[in-house]
N, C-alpha and C positions, 0 to 999 in steps of 0.2 A: 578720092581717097588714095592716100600714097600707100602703095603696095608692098610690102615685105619683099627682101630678095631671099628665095628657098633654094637649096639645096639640091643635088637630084632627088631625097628624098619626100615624099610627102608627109608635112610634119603628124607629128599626133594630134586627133583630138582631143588627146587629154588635154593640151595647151590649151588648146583654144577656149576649150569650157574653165580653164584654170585662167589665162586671161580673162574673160568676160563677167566671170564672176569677181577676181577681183577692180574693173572697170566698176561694178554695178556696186560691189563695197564703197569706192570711192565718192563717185557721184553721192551715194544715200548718204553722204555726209552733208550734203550741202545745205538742206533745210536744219540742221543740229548747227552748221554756222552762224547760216544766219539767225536762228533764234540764239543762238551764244550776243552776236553783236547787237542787236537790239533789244534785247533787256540787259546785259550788263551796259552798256554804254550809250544807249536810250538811241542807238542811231536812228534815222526815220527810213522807213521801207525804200520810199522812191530814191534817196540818196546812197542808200544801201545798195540798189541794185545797180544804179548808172556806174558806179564806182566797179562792182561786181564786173560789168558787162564793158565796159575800160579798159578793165586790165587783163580780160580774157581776150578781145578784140585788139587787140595792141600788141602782146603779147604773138598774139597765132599770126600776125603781120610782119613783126620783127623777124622771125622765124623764116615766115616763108619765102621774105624778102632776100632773107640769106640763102637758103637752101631750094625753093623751088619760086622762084622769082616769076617764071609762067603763069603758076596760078591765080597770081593778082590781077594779072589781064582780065578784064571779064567784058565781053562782046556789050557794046553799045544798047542792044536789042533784048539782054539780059538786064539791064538794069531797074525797069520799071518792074518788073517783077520782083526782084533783089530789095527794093524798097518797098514795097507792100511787104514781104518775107520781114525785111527789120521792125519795120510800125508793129507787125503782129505779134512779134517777138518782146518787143518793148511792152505792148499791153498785157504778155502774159507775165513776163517777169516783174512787172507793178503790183498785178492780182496775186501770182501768188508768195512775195514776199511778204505785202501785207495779210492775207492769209495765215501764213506761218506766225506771223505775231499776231494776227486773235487768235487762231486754231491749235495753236500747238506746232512744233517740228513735224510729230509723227501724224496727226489727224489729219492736217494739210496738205503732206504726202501720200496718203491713202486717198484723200478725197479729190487729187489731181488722176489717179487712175478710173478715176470714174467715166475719164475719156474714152476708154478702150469700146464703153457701149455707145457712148454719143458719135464714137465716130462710125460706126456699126450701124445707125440710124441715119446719120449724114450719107457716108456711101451708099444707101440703099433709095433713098429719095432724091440724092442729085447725080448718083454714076449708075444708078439701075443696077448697083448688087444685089444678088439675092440674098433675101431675109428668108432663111431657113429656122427652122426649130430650134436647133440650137441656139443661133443667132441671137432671138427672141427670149430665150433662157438665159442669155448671156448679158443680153441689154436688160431684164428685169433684176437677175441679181446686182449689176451695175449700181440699176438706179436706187433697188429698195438697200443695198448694202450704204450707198451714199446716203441716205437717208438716217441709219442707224449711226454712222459714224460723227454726222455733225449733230445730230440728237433732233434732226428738222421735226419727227415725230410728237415731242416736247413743245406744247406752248408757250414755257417758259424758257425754252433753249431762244426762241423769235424776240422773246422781250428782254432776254440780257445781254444775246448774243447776236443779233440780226444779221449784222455787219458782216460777223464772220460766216456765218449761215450761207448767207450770198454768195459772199466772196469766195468762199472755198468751191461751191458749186461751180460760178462762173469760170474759176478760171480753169476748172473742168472742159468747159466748151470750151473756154480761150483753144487752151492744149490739143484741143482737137482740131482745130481748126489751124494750127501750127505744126501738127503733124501731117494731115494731109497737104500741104504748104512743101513740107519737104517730101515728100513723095513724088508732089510735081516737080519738085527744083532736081530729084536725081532724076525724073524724067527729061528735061530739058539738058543735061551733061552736064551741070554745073557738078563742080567736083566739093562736096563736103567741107573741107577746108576753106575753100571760098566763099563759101554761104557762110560759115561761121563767121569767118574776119569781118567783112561787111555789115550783117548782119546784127552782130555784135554791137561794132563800133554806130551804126547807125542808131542802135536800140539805146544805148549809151544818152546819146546827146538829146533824144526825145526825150529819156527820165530825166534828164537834166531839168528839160523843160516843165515837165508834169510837178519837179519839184518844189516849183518855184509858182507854177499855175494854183496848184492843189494841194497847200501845204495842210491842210485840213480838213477831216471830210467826219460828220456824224461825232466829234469828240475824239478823234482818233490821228493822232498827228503822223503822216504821212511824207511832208518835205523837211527843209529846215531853207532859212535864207541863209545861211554860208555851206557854200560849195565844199570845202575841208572839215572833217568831219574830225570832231572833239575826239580822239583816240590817243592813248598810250603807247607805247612801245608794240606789248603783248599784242592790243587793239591792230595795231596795223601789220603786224605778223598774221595776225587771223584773217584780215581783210584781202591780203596779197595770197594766203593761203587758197582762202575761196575763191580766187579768182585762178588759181593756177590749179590749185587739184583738183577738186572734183566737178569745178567747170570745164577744163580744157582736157586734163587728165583722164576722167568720166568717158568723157566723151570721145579722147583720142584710144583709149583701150576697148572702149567700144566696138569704132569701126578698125580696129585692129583686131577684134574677134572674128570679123566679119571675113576675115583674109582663111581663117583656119574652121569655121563653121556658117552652116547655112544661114540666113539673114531668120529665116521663123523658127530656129532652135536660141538664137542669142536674145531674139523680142521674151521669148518662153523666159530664159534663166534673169531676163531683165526685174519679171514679176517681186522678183526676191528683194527690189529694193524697199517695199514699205516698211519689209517685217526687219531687215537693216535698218534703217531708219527708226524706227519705233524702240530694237535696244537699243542703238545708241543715244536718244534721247531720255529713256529708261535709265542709262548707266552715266549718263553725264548733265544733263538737265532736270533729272526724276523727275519729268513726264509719265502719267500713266493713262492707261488705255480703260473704262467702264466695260463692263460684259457686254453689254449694245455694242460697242463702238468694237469687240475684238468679233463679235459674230459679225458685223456688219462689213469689216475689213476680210473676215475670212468668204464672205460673199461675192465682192469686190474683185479678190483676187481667184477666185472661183471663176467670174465671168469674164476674166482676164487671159485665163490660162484656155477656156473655151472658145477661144478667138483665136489664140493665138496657137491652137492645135488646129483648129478651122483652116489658119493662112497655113501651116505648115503642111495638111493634106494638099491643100490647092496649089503646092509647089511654088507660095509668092518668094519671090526672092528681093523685092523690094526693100531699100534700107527707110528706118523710122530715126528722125533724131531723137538721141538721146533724151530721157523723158526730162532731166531739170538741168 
């Protein structure tokens, strides 16, 4: 992460929480894009994202190429890693852009933080964290809150919706398994910027592939056979949009909060992107939320903010990538 240069002074944390919240405003735009360009312009998910993960990858290249040219070096002995990190990356950004088109902007975005308990469950069976009380409170409202929000309780939500049902779960665990992903890469010194670029630009040319393999799956069109994507003017302002703000943007104000506050105070203020999310899809797509689905999101993020008081007792200072 490149460093801020400070002052003798130490800056305020009002900044920082005024930073990271508006990081966290930015990013909870990105599921309102992509359901903006996929029903107005019928774009297919996998080409949606390669395109997405292109021009965020490219982008953070250009850049670093000019301004910190070091960081592109990346040790020979790091790269097999680096490429499982992209392939993961690629699988989650497949799952949940098609997600956001059956699920909604805001249902798909609440129902990707359902990670916060899965990975609660994974750390406790493969790193021998302890699963304390709360824990266990925190992984049930998780799961029963994810339950309420895709409607899985409804046997008629399985026979109209199935697709999305899954999808929004899975790419639940994707997420999770993408987070702890980056926990090991800031373990290994890889610098955050680095993992983005590569990662990216890796993630990129897989969905390329997936959209060409899997152009359809259950009635649900997923790729398209041409690579350039039917857009207008506006269409490719939006596209180039999503790829520079609230992908790189999100993400770059992020771990720029991380310079001016603790790493489990800014995971904490992160929680706030569903409920962003949900009005902006509210005031710009009139998306709405059922009584299930706002108790089940306020479960969600109930089990959320219990974890992420949990890491902040336990003094983690480990960074999480940015959640989309």
């Amino acid at each position: 992460m490149i460093q801020p240069i400070h002052s003798g002074r130490k800056p305020a944390a009002g900044r920082g929480y005024a930073i990271a919240i508006f990081g966290v405003a930015v990013w909870s735009a990105t599921a309102t894009f992509i359901a903006y360009l996929t029903s107005r312009y019928d774009l297919p998910p996998f080409l949606l994202a390669a395109w997405r993960d292109a021009i965020a990858g490219l982008t953070v290249w250009l850049v670093l190429r000019a301004i910190r040219p070091d960081l592109l070096r990346l040790p020979r002995s790091q790269w097999r890693f680096v490429i499982g990190y992209g392939i993961l990356l690629s699988g989650f950004n497949a799952l949940w852009t098609v997600s956001v088109v059956l699920n909604g902007a805001a249902v798909s975005t609440v129902m990707v933080y359902s990670s916060a308990a899965f990975t609660a469950l994974i750390a406790w069976r493969m790193f021998g964290e302890e699963m304390s009380l709360a824990k266990i409170a925190a992984v049930i409202l998780g799961i029963g809150g994810c339950v309420l929000v895709a409607g899985a309780y409804d046997p008629s939500a399985w026979q109209s919706n199935a697709v999305g049902v899954i999808t929004g779960l899975v790419s639940g665990l994707v997420f999770t398994a993408y987070s702890l992903m980056g926990k090991i890469s800031a373990q290994r010194g890889i610098s955050s910027w680095t993992a983005l670029t590569y990662t990216f630009m890796l993630a990129s040319g897989l969905l390329v592939i997936y959209n060409f393999v899997l152009p359809e799956l259950g009635g649900v069109t997923l790729g398209s056979l041409s690579l350039l994507p039917a857009l207008d003017t506006r269409g490719w302002i939006a596209l180039v949009l999503l790829g520079l703000g609230p992908t790189i943007g999100g993400y770059g104000l992020y771990n720029y909060s991380l310079s001016y506050l603790p790493a489990s105070v800014v995971n904490l203020l992160a929680t706030m992107e569903p409920a962003m999310t949900a009005v902006q899809s509210y005031l710009l797509l009139n998306e709405r939320f059922t009584t299930a689905q706002v108790i089940g999101s306020l479960l969600i993020l109930g089990g959320v903010v219990i974890i992420r008081l949990m890491e902040g007792r336990g003094q983690q200072e480990t960074i999480n990538p940015a959640p989309i």
